[in-house]
Backbone bond lengths (Angstrom), bond angles and torsions (degrees), N, CA, C in turn:
res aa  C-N    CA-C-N  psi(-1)  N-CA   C-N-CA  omega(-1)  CA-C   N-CA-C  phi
1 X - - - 1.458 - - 1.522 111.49 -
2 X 1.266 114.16 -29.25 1.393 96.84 170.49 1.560 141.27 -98.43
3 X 1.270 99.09 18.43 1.352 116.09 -163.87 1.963 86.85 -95.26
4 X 1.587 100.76 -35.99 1.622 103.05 -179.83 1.501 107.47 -71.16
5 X 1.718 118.99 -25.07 1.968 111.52 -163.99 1.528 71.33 -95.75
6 X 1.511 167.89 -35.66 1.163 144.24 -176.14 2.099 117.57 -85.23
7 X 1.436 104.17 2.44 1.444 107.49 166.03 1.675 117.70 -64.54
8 X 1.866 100.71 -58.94 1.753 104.48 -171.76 1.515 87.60 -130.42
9 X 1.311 102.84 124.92 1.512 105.13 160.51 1.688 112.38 -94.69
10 X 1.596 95.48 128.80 1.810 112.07 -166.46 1.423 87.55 35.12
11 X 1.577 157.45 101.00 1.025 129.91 121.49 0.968 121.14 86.27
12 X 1.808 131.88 -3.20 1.446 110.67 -170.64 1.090 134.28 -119.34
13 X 1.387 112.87 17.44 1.412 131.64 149.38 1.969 97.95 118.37
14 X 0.852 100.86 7.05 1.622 117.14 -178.83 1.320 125.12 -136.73
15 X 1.089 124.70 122.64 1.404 157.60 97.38 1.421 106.23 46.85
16 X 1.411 124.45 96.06 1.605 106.04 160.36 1.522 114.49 -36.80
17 X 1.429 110.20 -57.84 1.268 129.99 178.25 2.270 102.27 -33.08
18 X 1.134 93.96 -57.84 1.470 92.25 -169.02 1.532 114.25 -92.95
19 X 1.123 95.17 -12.17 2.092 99.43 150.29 1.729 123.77 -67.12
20 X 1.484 97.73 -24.94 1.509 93.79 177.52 1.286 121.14 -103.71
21 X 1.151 107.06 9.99 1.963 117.08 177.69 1.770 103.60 -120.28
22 X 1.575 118.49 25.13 1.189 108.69 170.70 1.803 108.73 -89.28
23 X 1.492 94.66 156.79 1.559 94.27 174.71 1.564 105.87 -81.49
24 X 1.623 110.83 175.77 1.251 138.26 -175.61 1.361 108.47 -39.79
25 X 1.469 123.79 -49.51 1.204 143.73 177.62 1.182 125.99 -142.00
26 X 1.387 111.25 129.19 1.658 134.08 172.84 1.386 123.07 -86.60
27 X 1.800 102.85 143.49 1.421 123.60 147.91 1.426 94.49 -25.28
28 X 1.638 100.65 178.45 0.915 111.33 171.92 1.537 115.11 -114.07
29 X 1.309 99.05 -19.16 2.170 127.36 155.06 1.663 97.21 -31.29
30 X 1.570 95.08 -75.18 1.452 117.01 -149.43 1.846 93.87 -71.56
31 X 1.513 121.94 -35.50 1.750 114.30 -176.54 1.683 92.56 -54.69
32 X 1.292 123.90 -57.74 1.171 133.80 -168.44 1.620 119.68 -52.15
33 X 1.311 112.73 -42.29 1.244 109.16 171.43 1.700 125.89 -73.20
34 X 1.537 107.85 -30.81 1.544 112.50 161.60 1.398 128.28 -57.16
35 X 1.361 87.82 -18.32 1.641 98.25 169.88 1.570 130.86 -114.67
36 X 1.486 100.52 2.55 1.599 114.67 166.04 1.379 99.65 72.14
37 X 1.260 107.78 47.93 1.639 93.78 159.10 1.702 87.51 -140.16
38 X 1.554 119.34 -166.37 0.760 130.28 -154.62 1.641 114.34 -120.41
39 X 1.268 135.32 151.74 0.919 145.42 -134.50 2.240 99.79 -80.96
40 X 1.667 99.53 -46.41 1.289 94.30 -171.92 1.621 95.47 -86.18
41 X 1.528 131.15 -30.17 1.076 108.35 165.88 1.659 144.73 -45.07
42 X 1.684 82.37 -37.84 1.836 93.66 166.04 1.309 114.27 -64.95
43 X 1.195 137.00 -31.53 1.364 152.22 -177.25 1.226 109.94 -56.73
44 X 1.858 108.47 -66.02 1.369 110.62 178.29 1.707 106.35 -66.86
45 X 1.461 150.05 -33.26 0.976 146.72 -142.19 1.929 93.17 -91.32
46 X 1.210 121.97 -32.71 1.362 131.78 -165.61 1.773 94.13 -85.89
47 X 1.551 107.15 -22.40 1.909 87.83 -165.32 1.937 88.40 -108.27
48 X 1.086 127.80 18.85 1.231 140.52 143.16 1.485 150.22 -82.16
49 X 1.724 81.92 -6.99 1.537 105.41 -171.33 1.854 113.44 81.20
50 X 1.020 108.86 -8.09 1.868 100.40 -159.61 2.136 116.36 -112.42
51 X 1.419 71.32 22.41 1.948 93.83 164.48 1.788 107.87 -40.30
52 X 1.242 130.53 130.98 1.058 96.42 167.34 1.414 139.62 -84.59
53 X 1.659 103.30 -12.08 1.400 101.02 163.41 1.768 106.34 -125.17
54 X 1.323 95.21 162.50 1.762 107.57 168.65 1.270 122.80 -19.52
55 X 1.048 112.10 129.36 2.164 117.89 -172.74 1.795 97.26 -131.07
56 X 1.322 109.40 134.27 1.580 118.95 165.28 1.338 104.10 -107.89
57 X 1.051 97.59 135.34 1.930 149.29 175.92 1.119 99.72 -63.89
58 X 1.402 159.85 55.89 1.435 142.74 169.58 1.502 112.29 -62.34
59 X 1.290 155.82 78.09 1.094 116.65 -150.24 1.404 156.04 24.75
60 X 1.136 137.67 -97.48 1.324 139.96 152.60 1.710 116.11 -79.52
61 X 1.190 122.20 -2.20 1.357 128.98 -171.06 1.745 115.73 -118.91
62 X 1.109 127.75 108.91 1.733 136.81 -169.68 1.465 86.31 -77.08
63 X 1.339 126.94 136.90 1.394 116.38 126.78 1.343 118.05 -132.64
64 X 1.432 131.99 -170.71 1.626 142.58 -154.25 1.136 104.92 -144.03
65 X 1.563 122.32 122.59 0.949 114.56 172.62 1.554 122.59 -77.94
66 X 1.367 120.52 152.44 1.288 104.49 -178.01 1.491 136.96 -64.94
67 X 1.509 84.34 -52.56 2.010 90.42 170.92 1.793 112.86 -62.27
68 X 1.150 116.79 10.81 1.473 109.45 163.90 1.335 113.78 -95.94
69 X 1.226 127.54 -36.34 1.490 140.48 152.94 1.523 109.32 -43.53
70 X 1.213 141.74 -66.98 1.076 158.42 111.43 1.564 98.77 24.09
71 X 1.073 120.93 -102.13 1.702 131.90 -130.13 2.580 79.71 -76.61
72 X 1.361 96.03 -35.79 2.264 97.92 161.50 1.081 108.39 -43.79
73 X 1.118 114.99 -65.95 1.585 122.12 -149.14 1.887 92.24 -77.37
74 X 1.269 128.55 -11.04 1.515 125.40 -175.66 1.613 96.17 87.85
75 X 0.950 149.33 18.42 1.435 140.81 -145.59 1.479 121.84 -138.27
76 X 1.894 103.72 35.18 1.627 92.34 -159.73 1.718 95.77 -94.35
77 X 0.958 131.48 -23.05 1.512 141.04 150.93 1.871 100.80 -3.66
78 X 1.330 100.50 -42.85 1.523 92.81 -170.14 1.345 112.32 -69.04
79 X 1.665 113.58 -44.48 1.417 120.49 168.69 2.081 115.95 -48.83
80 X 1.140 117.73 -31.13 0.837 130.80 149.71 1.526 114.08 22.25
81 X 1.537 120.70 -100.55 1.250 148.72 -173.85 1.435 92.92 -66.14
82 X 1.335 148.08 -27.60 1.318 125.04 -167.15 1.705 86.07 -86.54
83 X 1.243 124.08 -63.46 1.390 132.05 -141.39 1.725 103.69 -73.80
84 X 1.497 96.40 -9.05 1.802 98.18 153.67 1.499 126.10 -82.60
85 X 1.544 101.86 -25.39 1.644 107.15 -174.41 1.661 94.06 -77.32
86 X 1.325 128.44 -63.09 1.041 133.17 152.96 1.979 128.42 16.87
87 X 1.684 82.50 -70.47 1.370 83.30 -176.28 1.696 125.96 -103.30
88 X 1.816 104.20 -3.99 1.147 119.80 136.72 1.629 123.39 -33.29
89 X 1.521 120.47 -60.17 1.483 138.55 -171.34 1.364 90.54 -62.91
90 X 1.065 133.82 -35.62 1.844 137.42 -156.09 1.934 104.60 -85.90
């Protein structure tokens, strides 16, 4: 059974496993796929204002932070273990 609750988390096309090896910040491909929707949908949903989480403006370049994806999906627990090693280093 757990090899199936660590296949799709809720549905979103990812991997506990590959939720916890994302970097700081996301594509806007990859925000979209952690969240099971689709790449031009995220597109249109971000140039509508109705993203569901926070998007940075780099100029010509969107990105997502992760723990906002994260904290959506209910799932910041995963970040967890880094943001302890983290503040160990600090």
């Amino acid at each position: 059974m757990a090899a199936q609750t660590d296949a799709v988390f809720a549905g979103s096309g990812m991997t506990f496993a590959e939720l916890a090896q994302l970097p700081v910040t996301l594509n806007v491909s990859t925000a979209a796929r952690a969240l099971g929707i689709g790449a031009d949908k995220a597109y249109a949903l971000i140039r509508s204002g109705t993203f569901p989480v926070k998007v940075l403006e780099l100029g010509a370049t969107t990105r997502v932070p992760t723990m906002a994806v994260l904290r959506a999906l209910g799932a910041e627990a995963i970040a967890a273990p880094a943001l302890g090693e983290a503040q160990s280093l600090s």
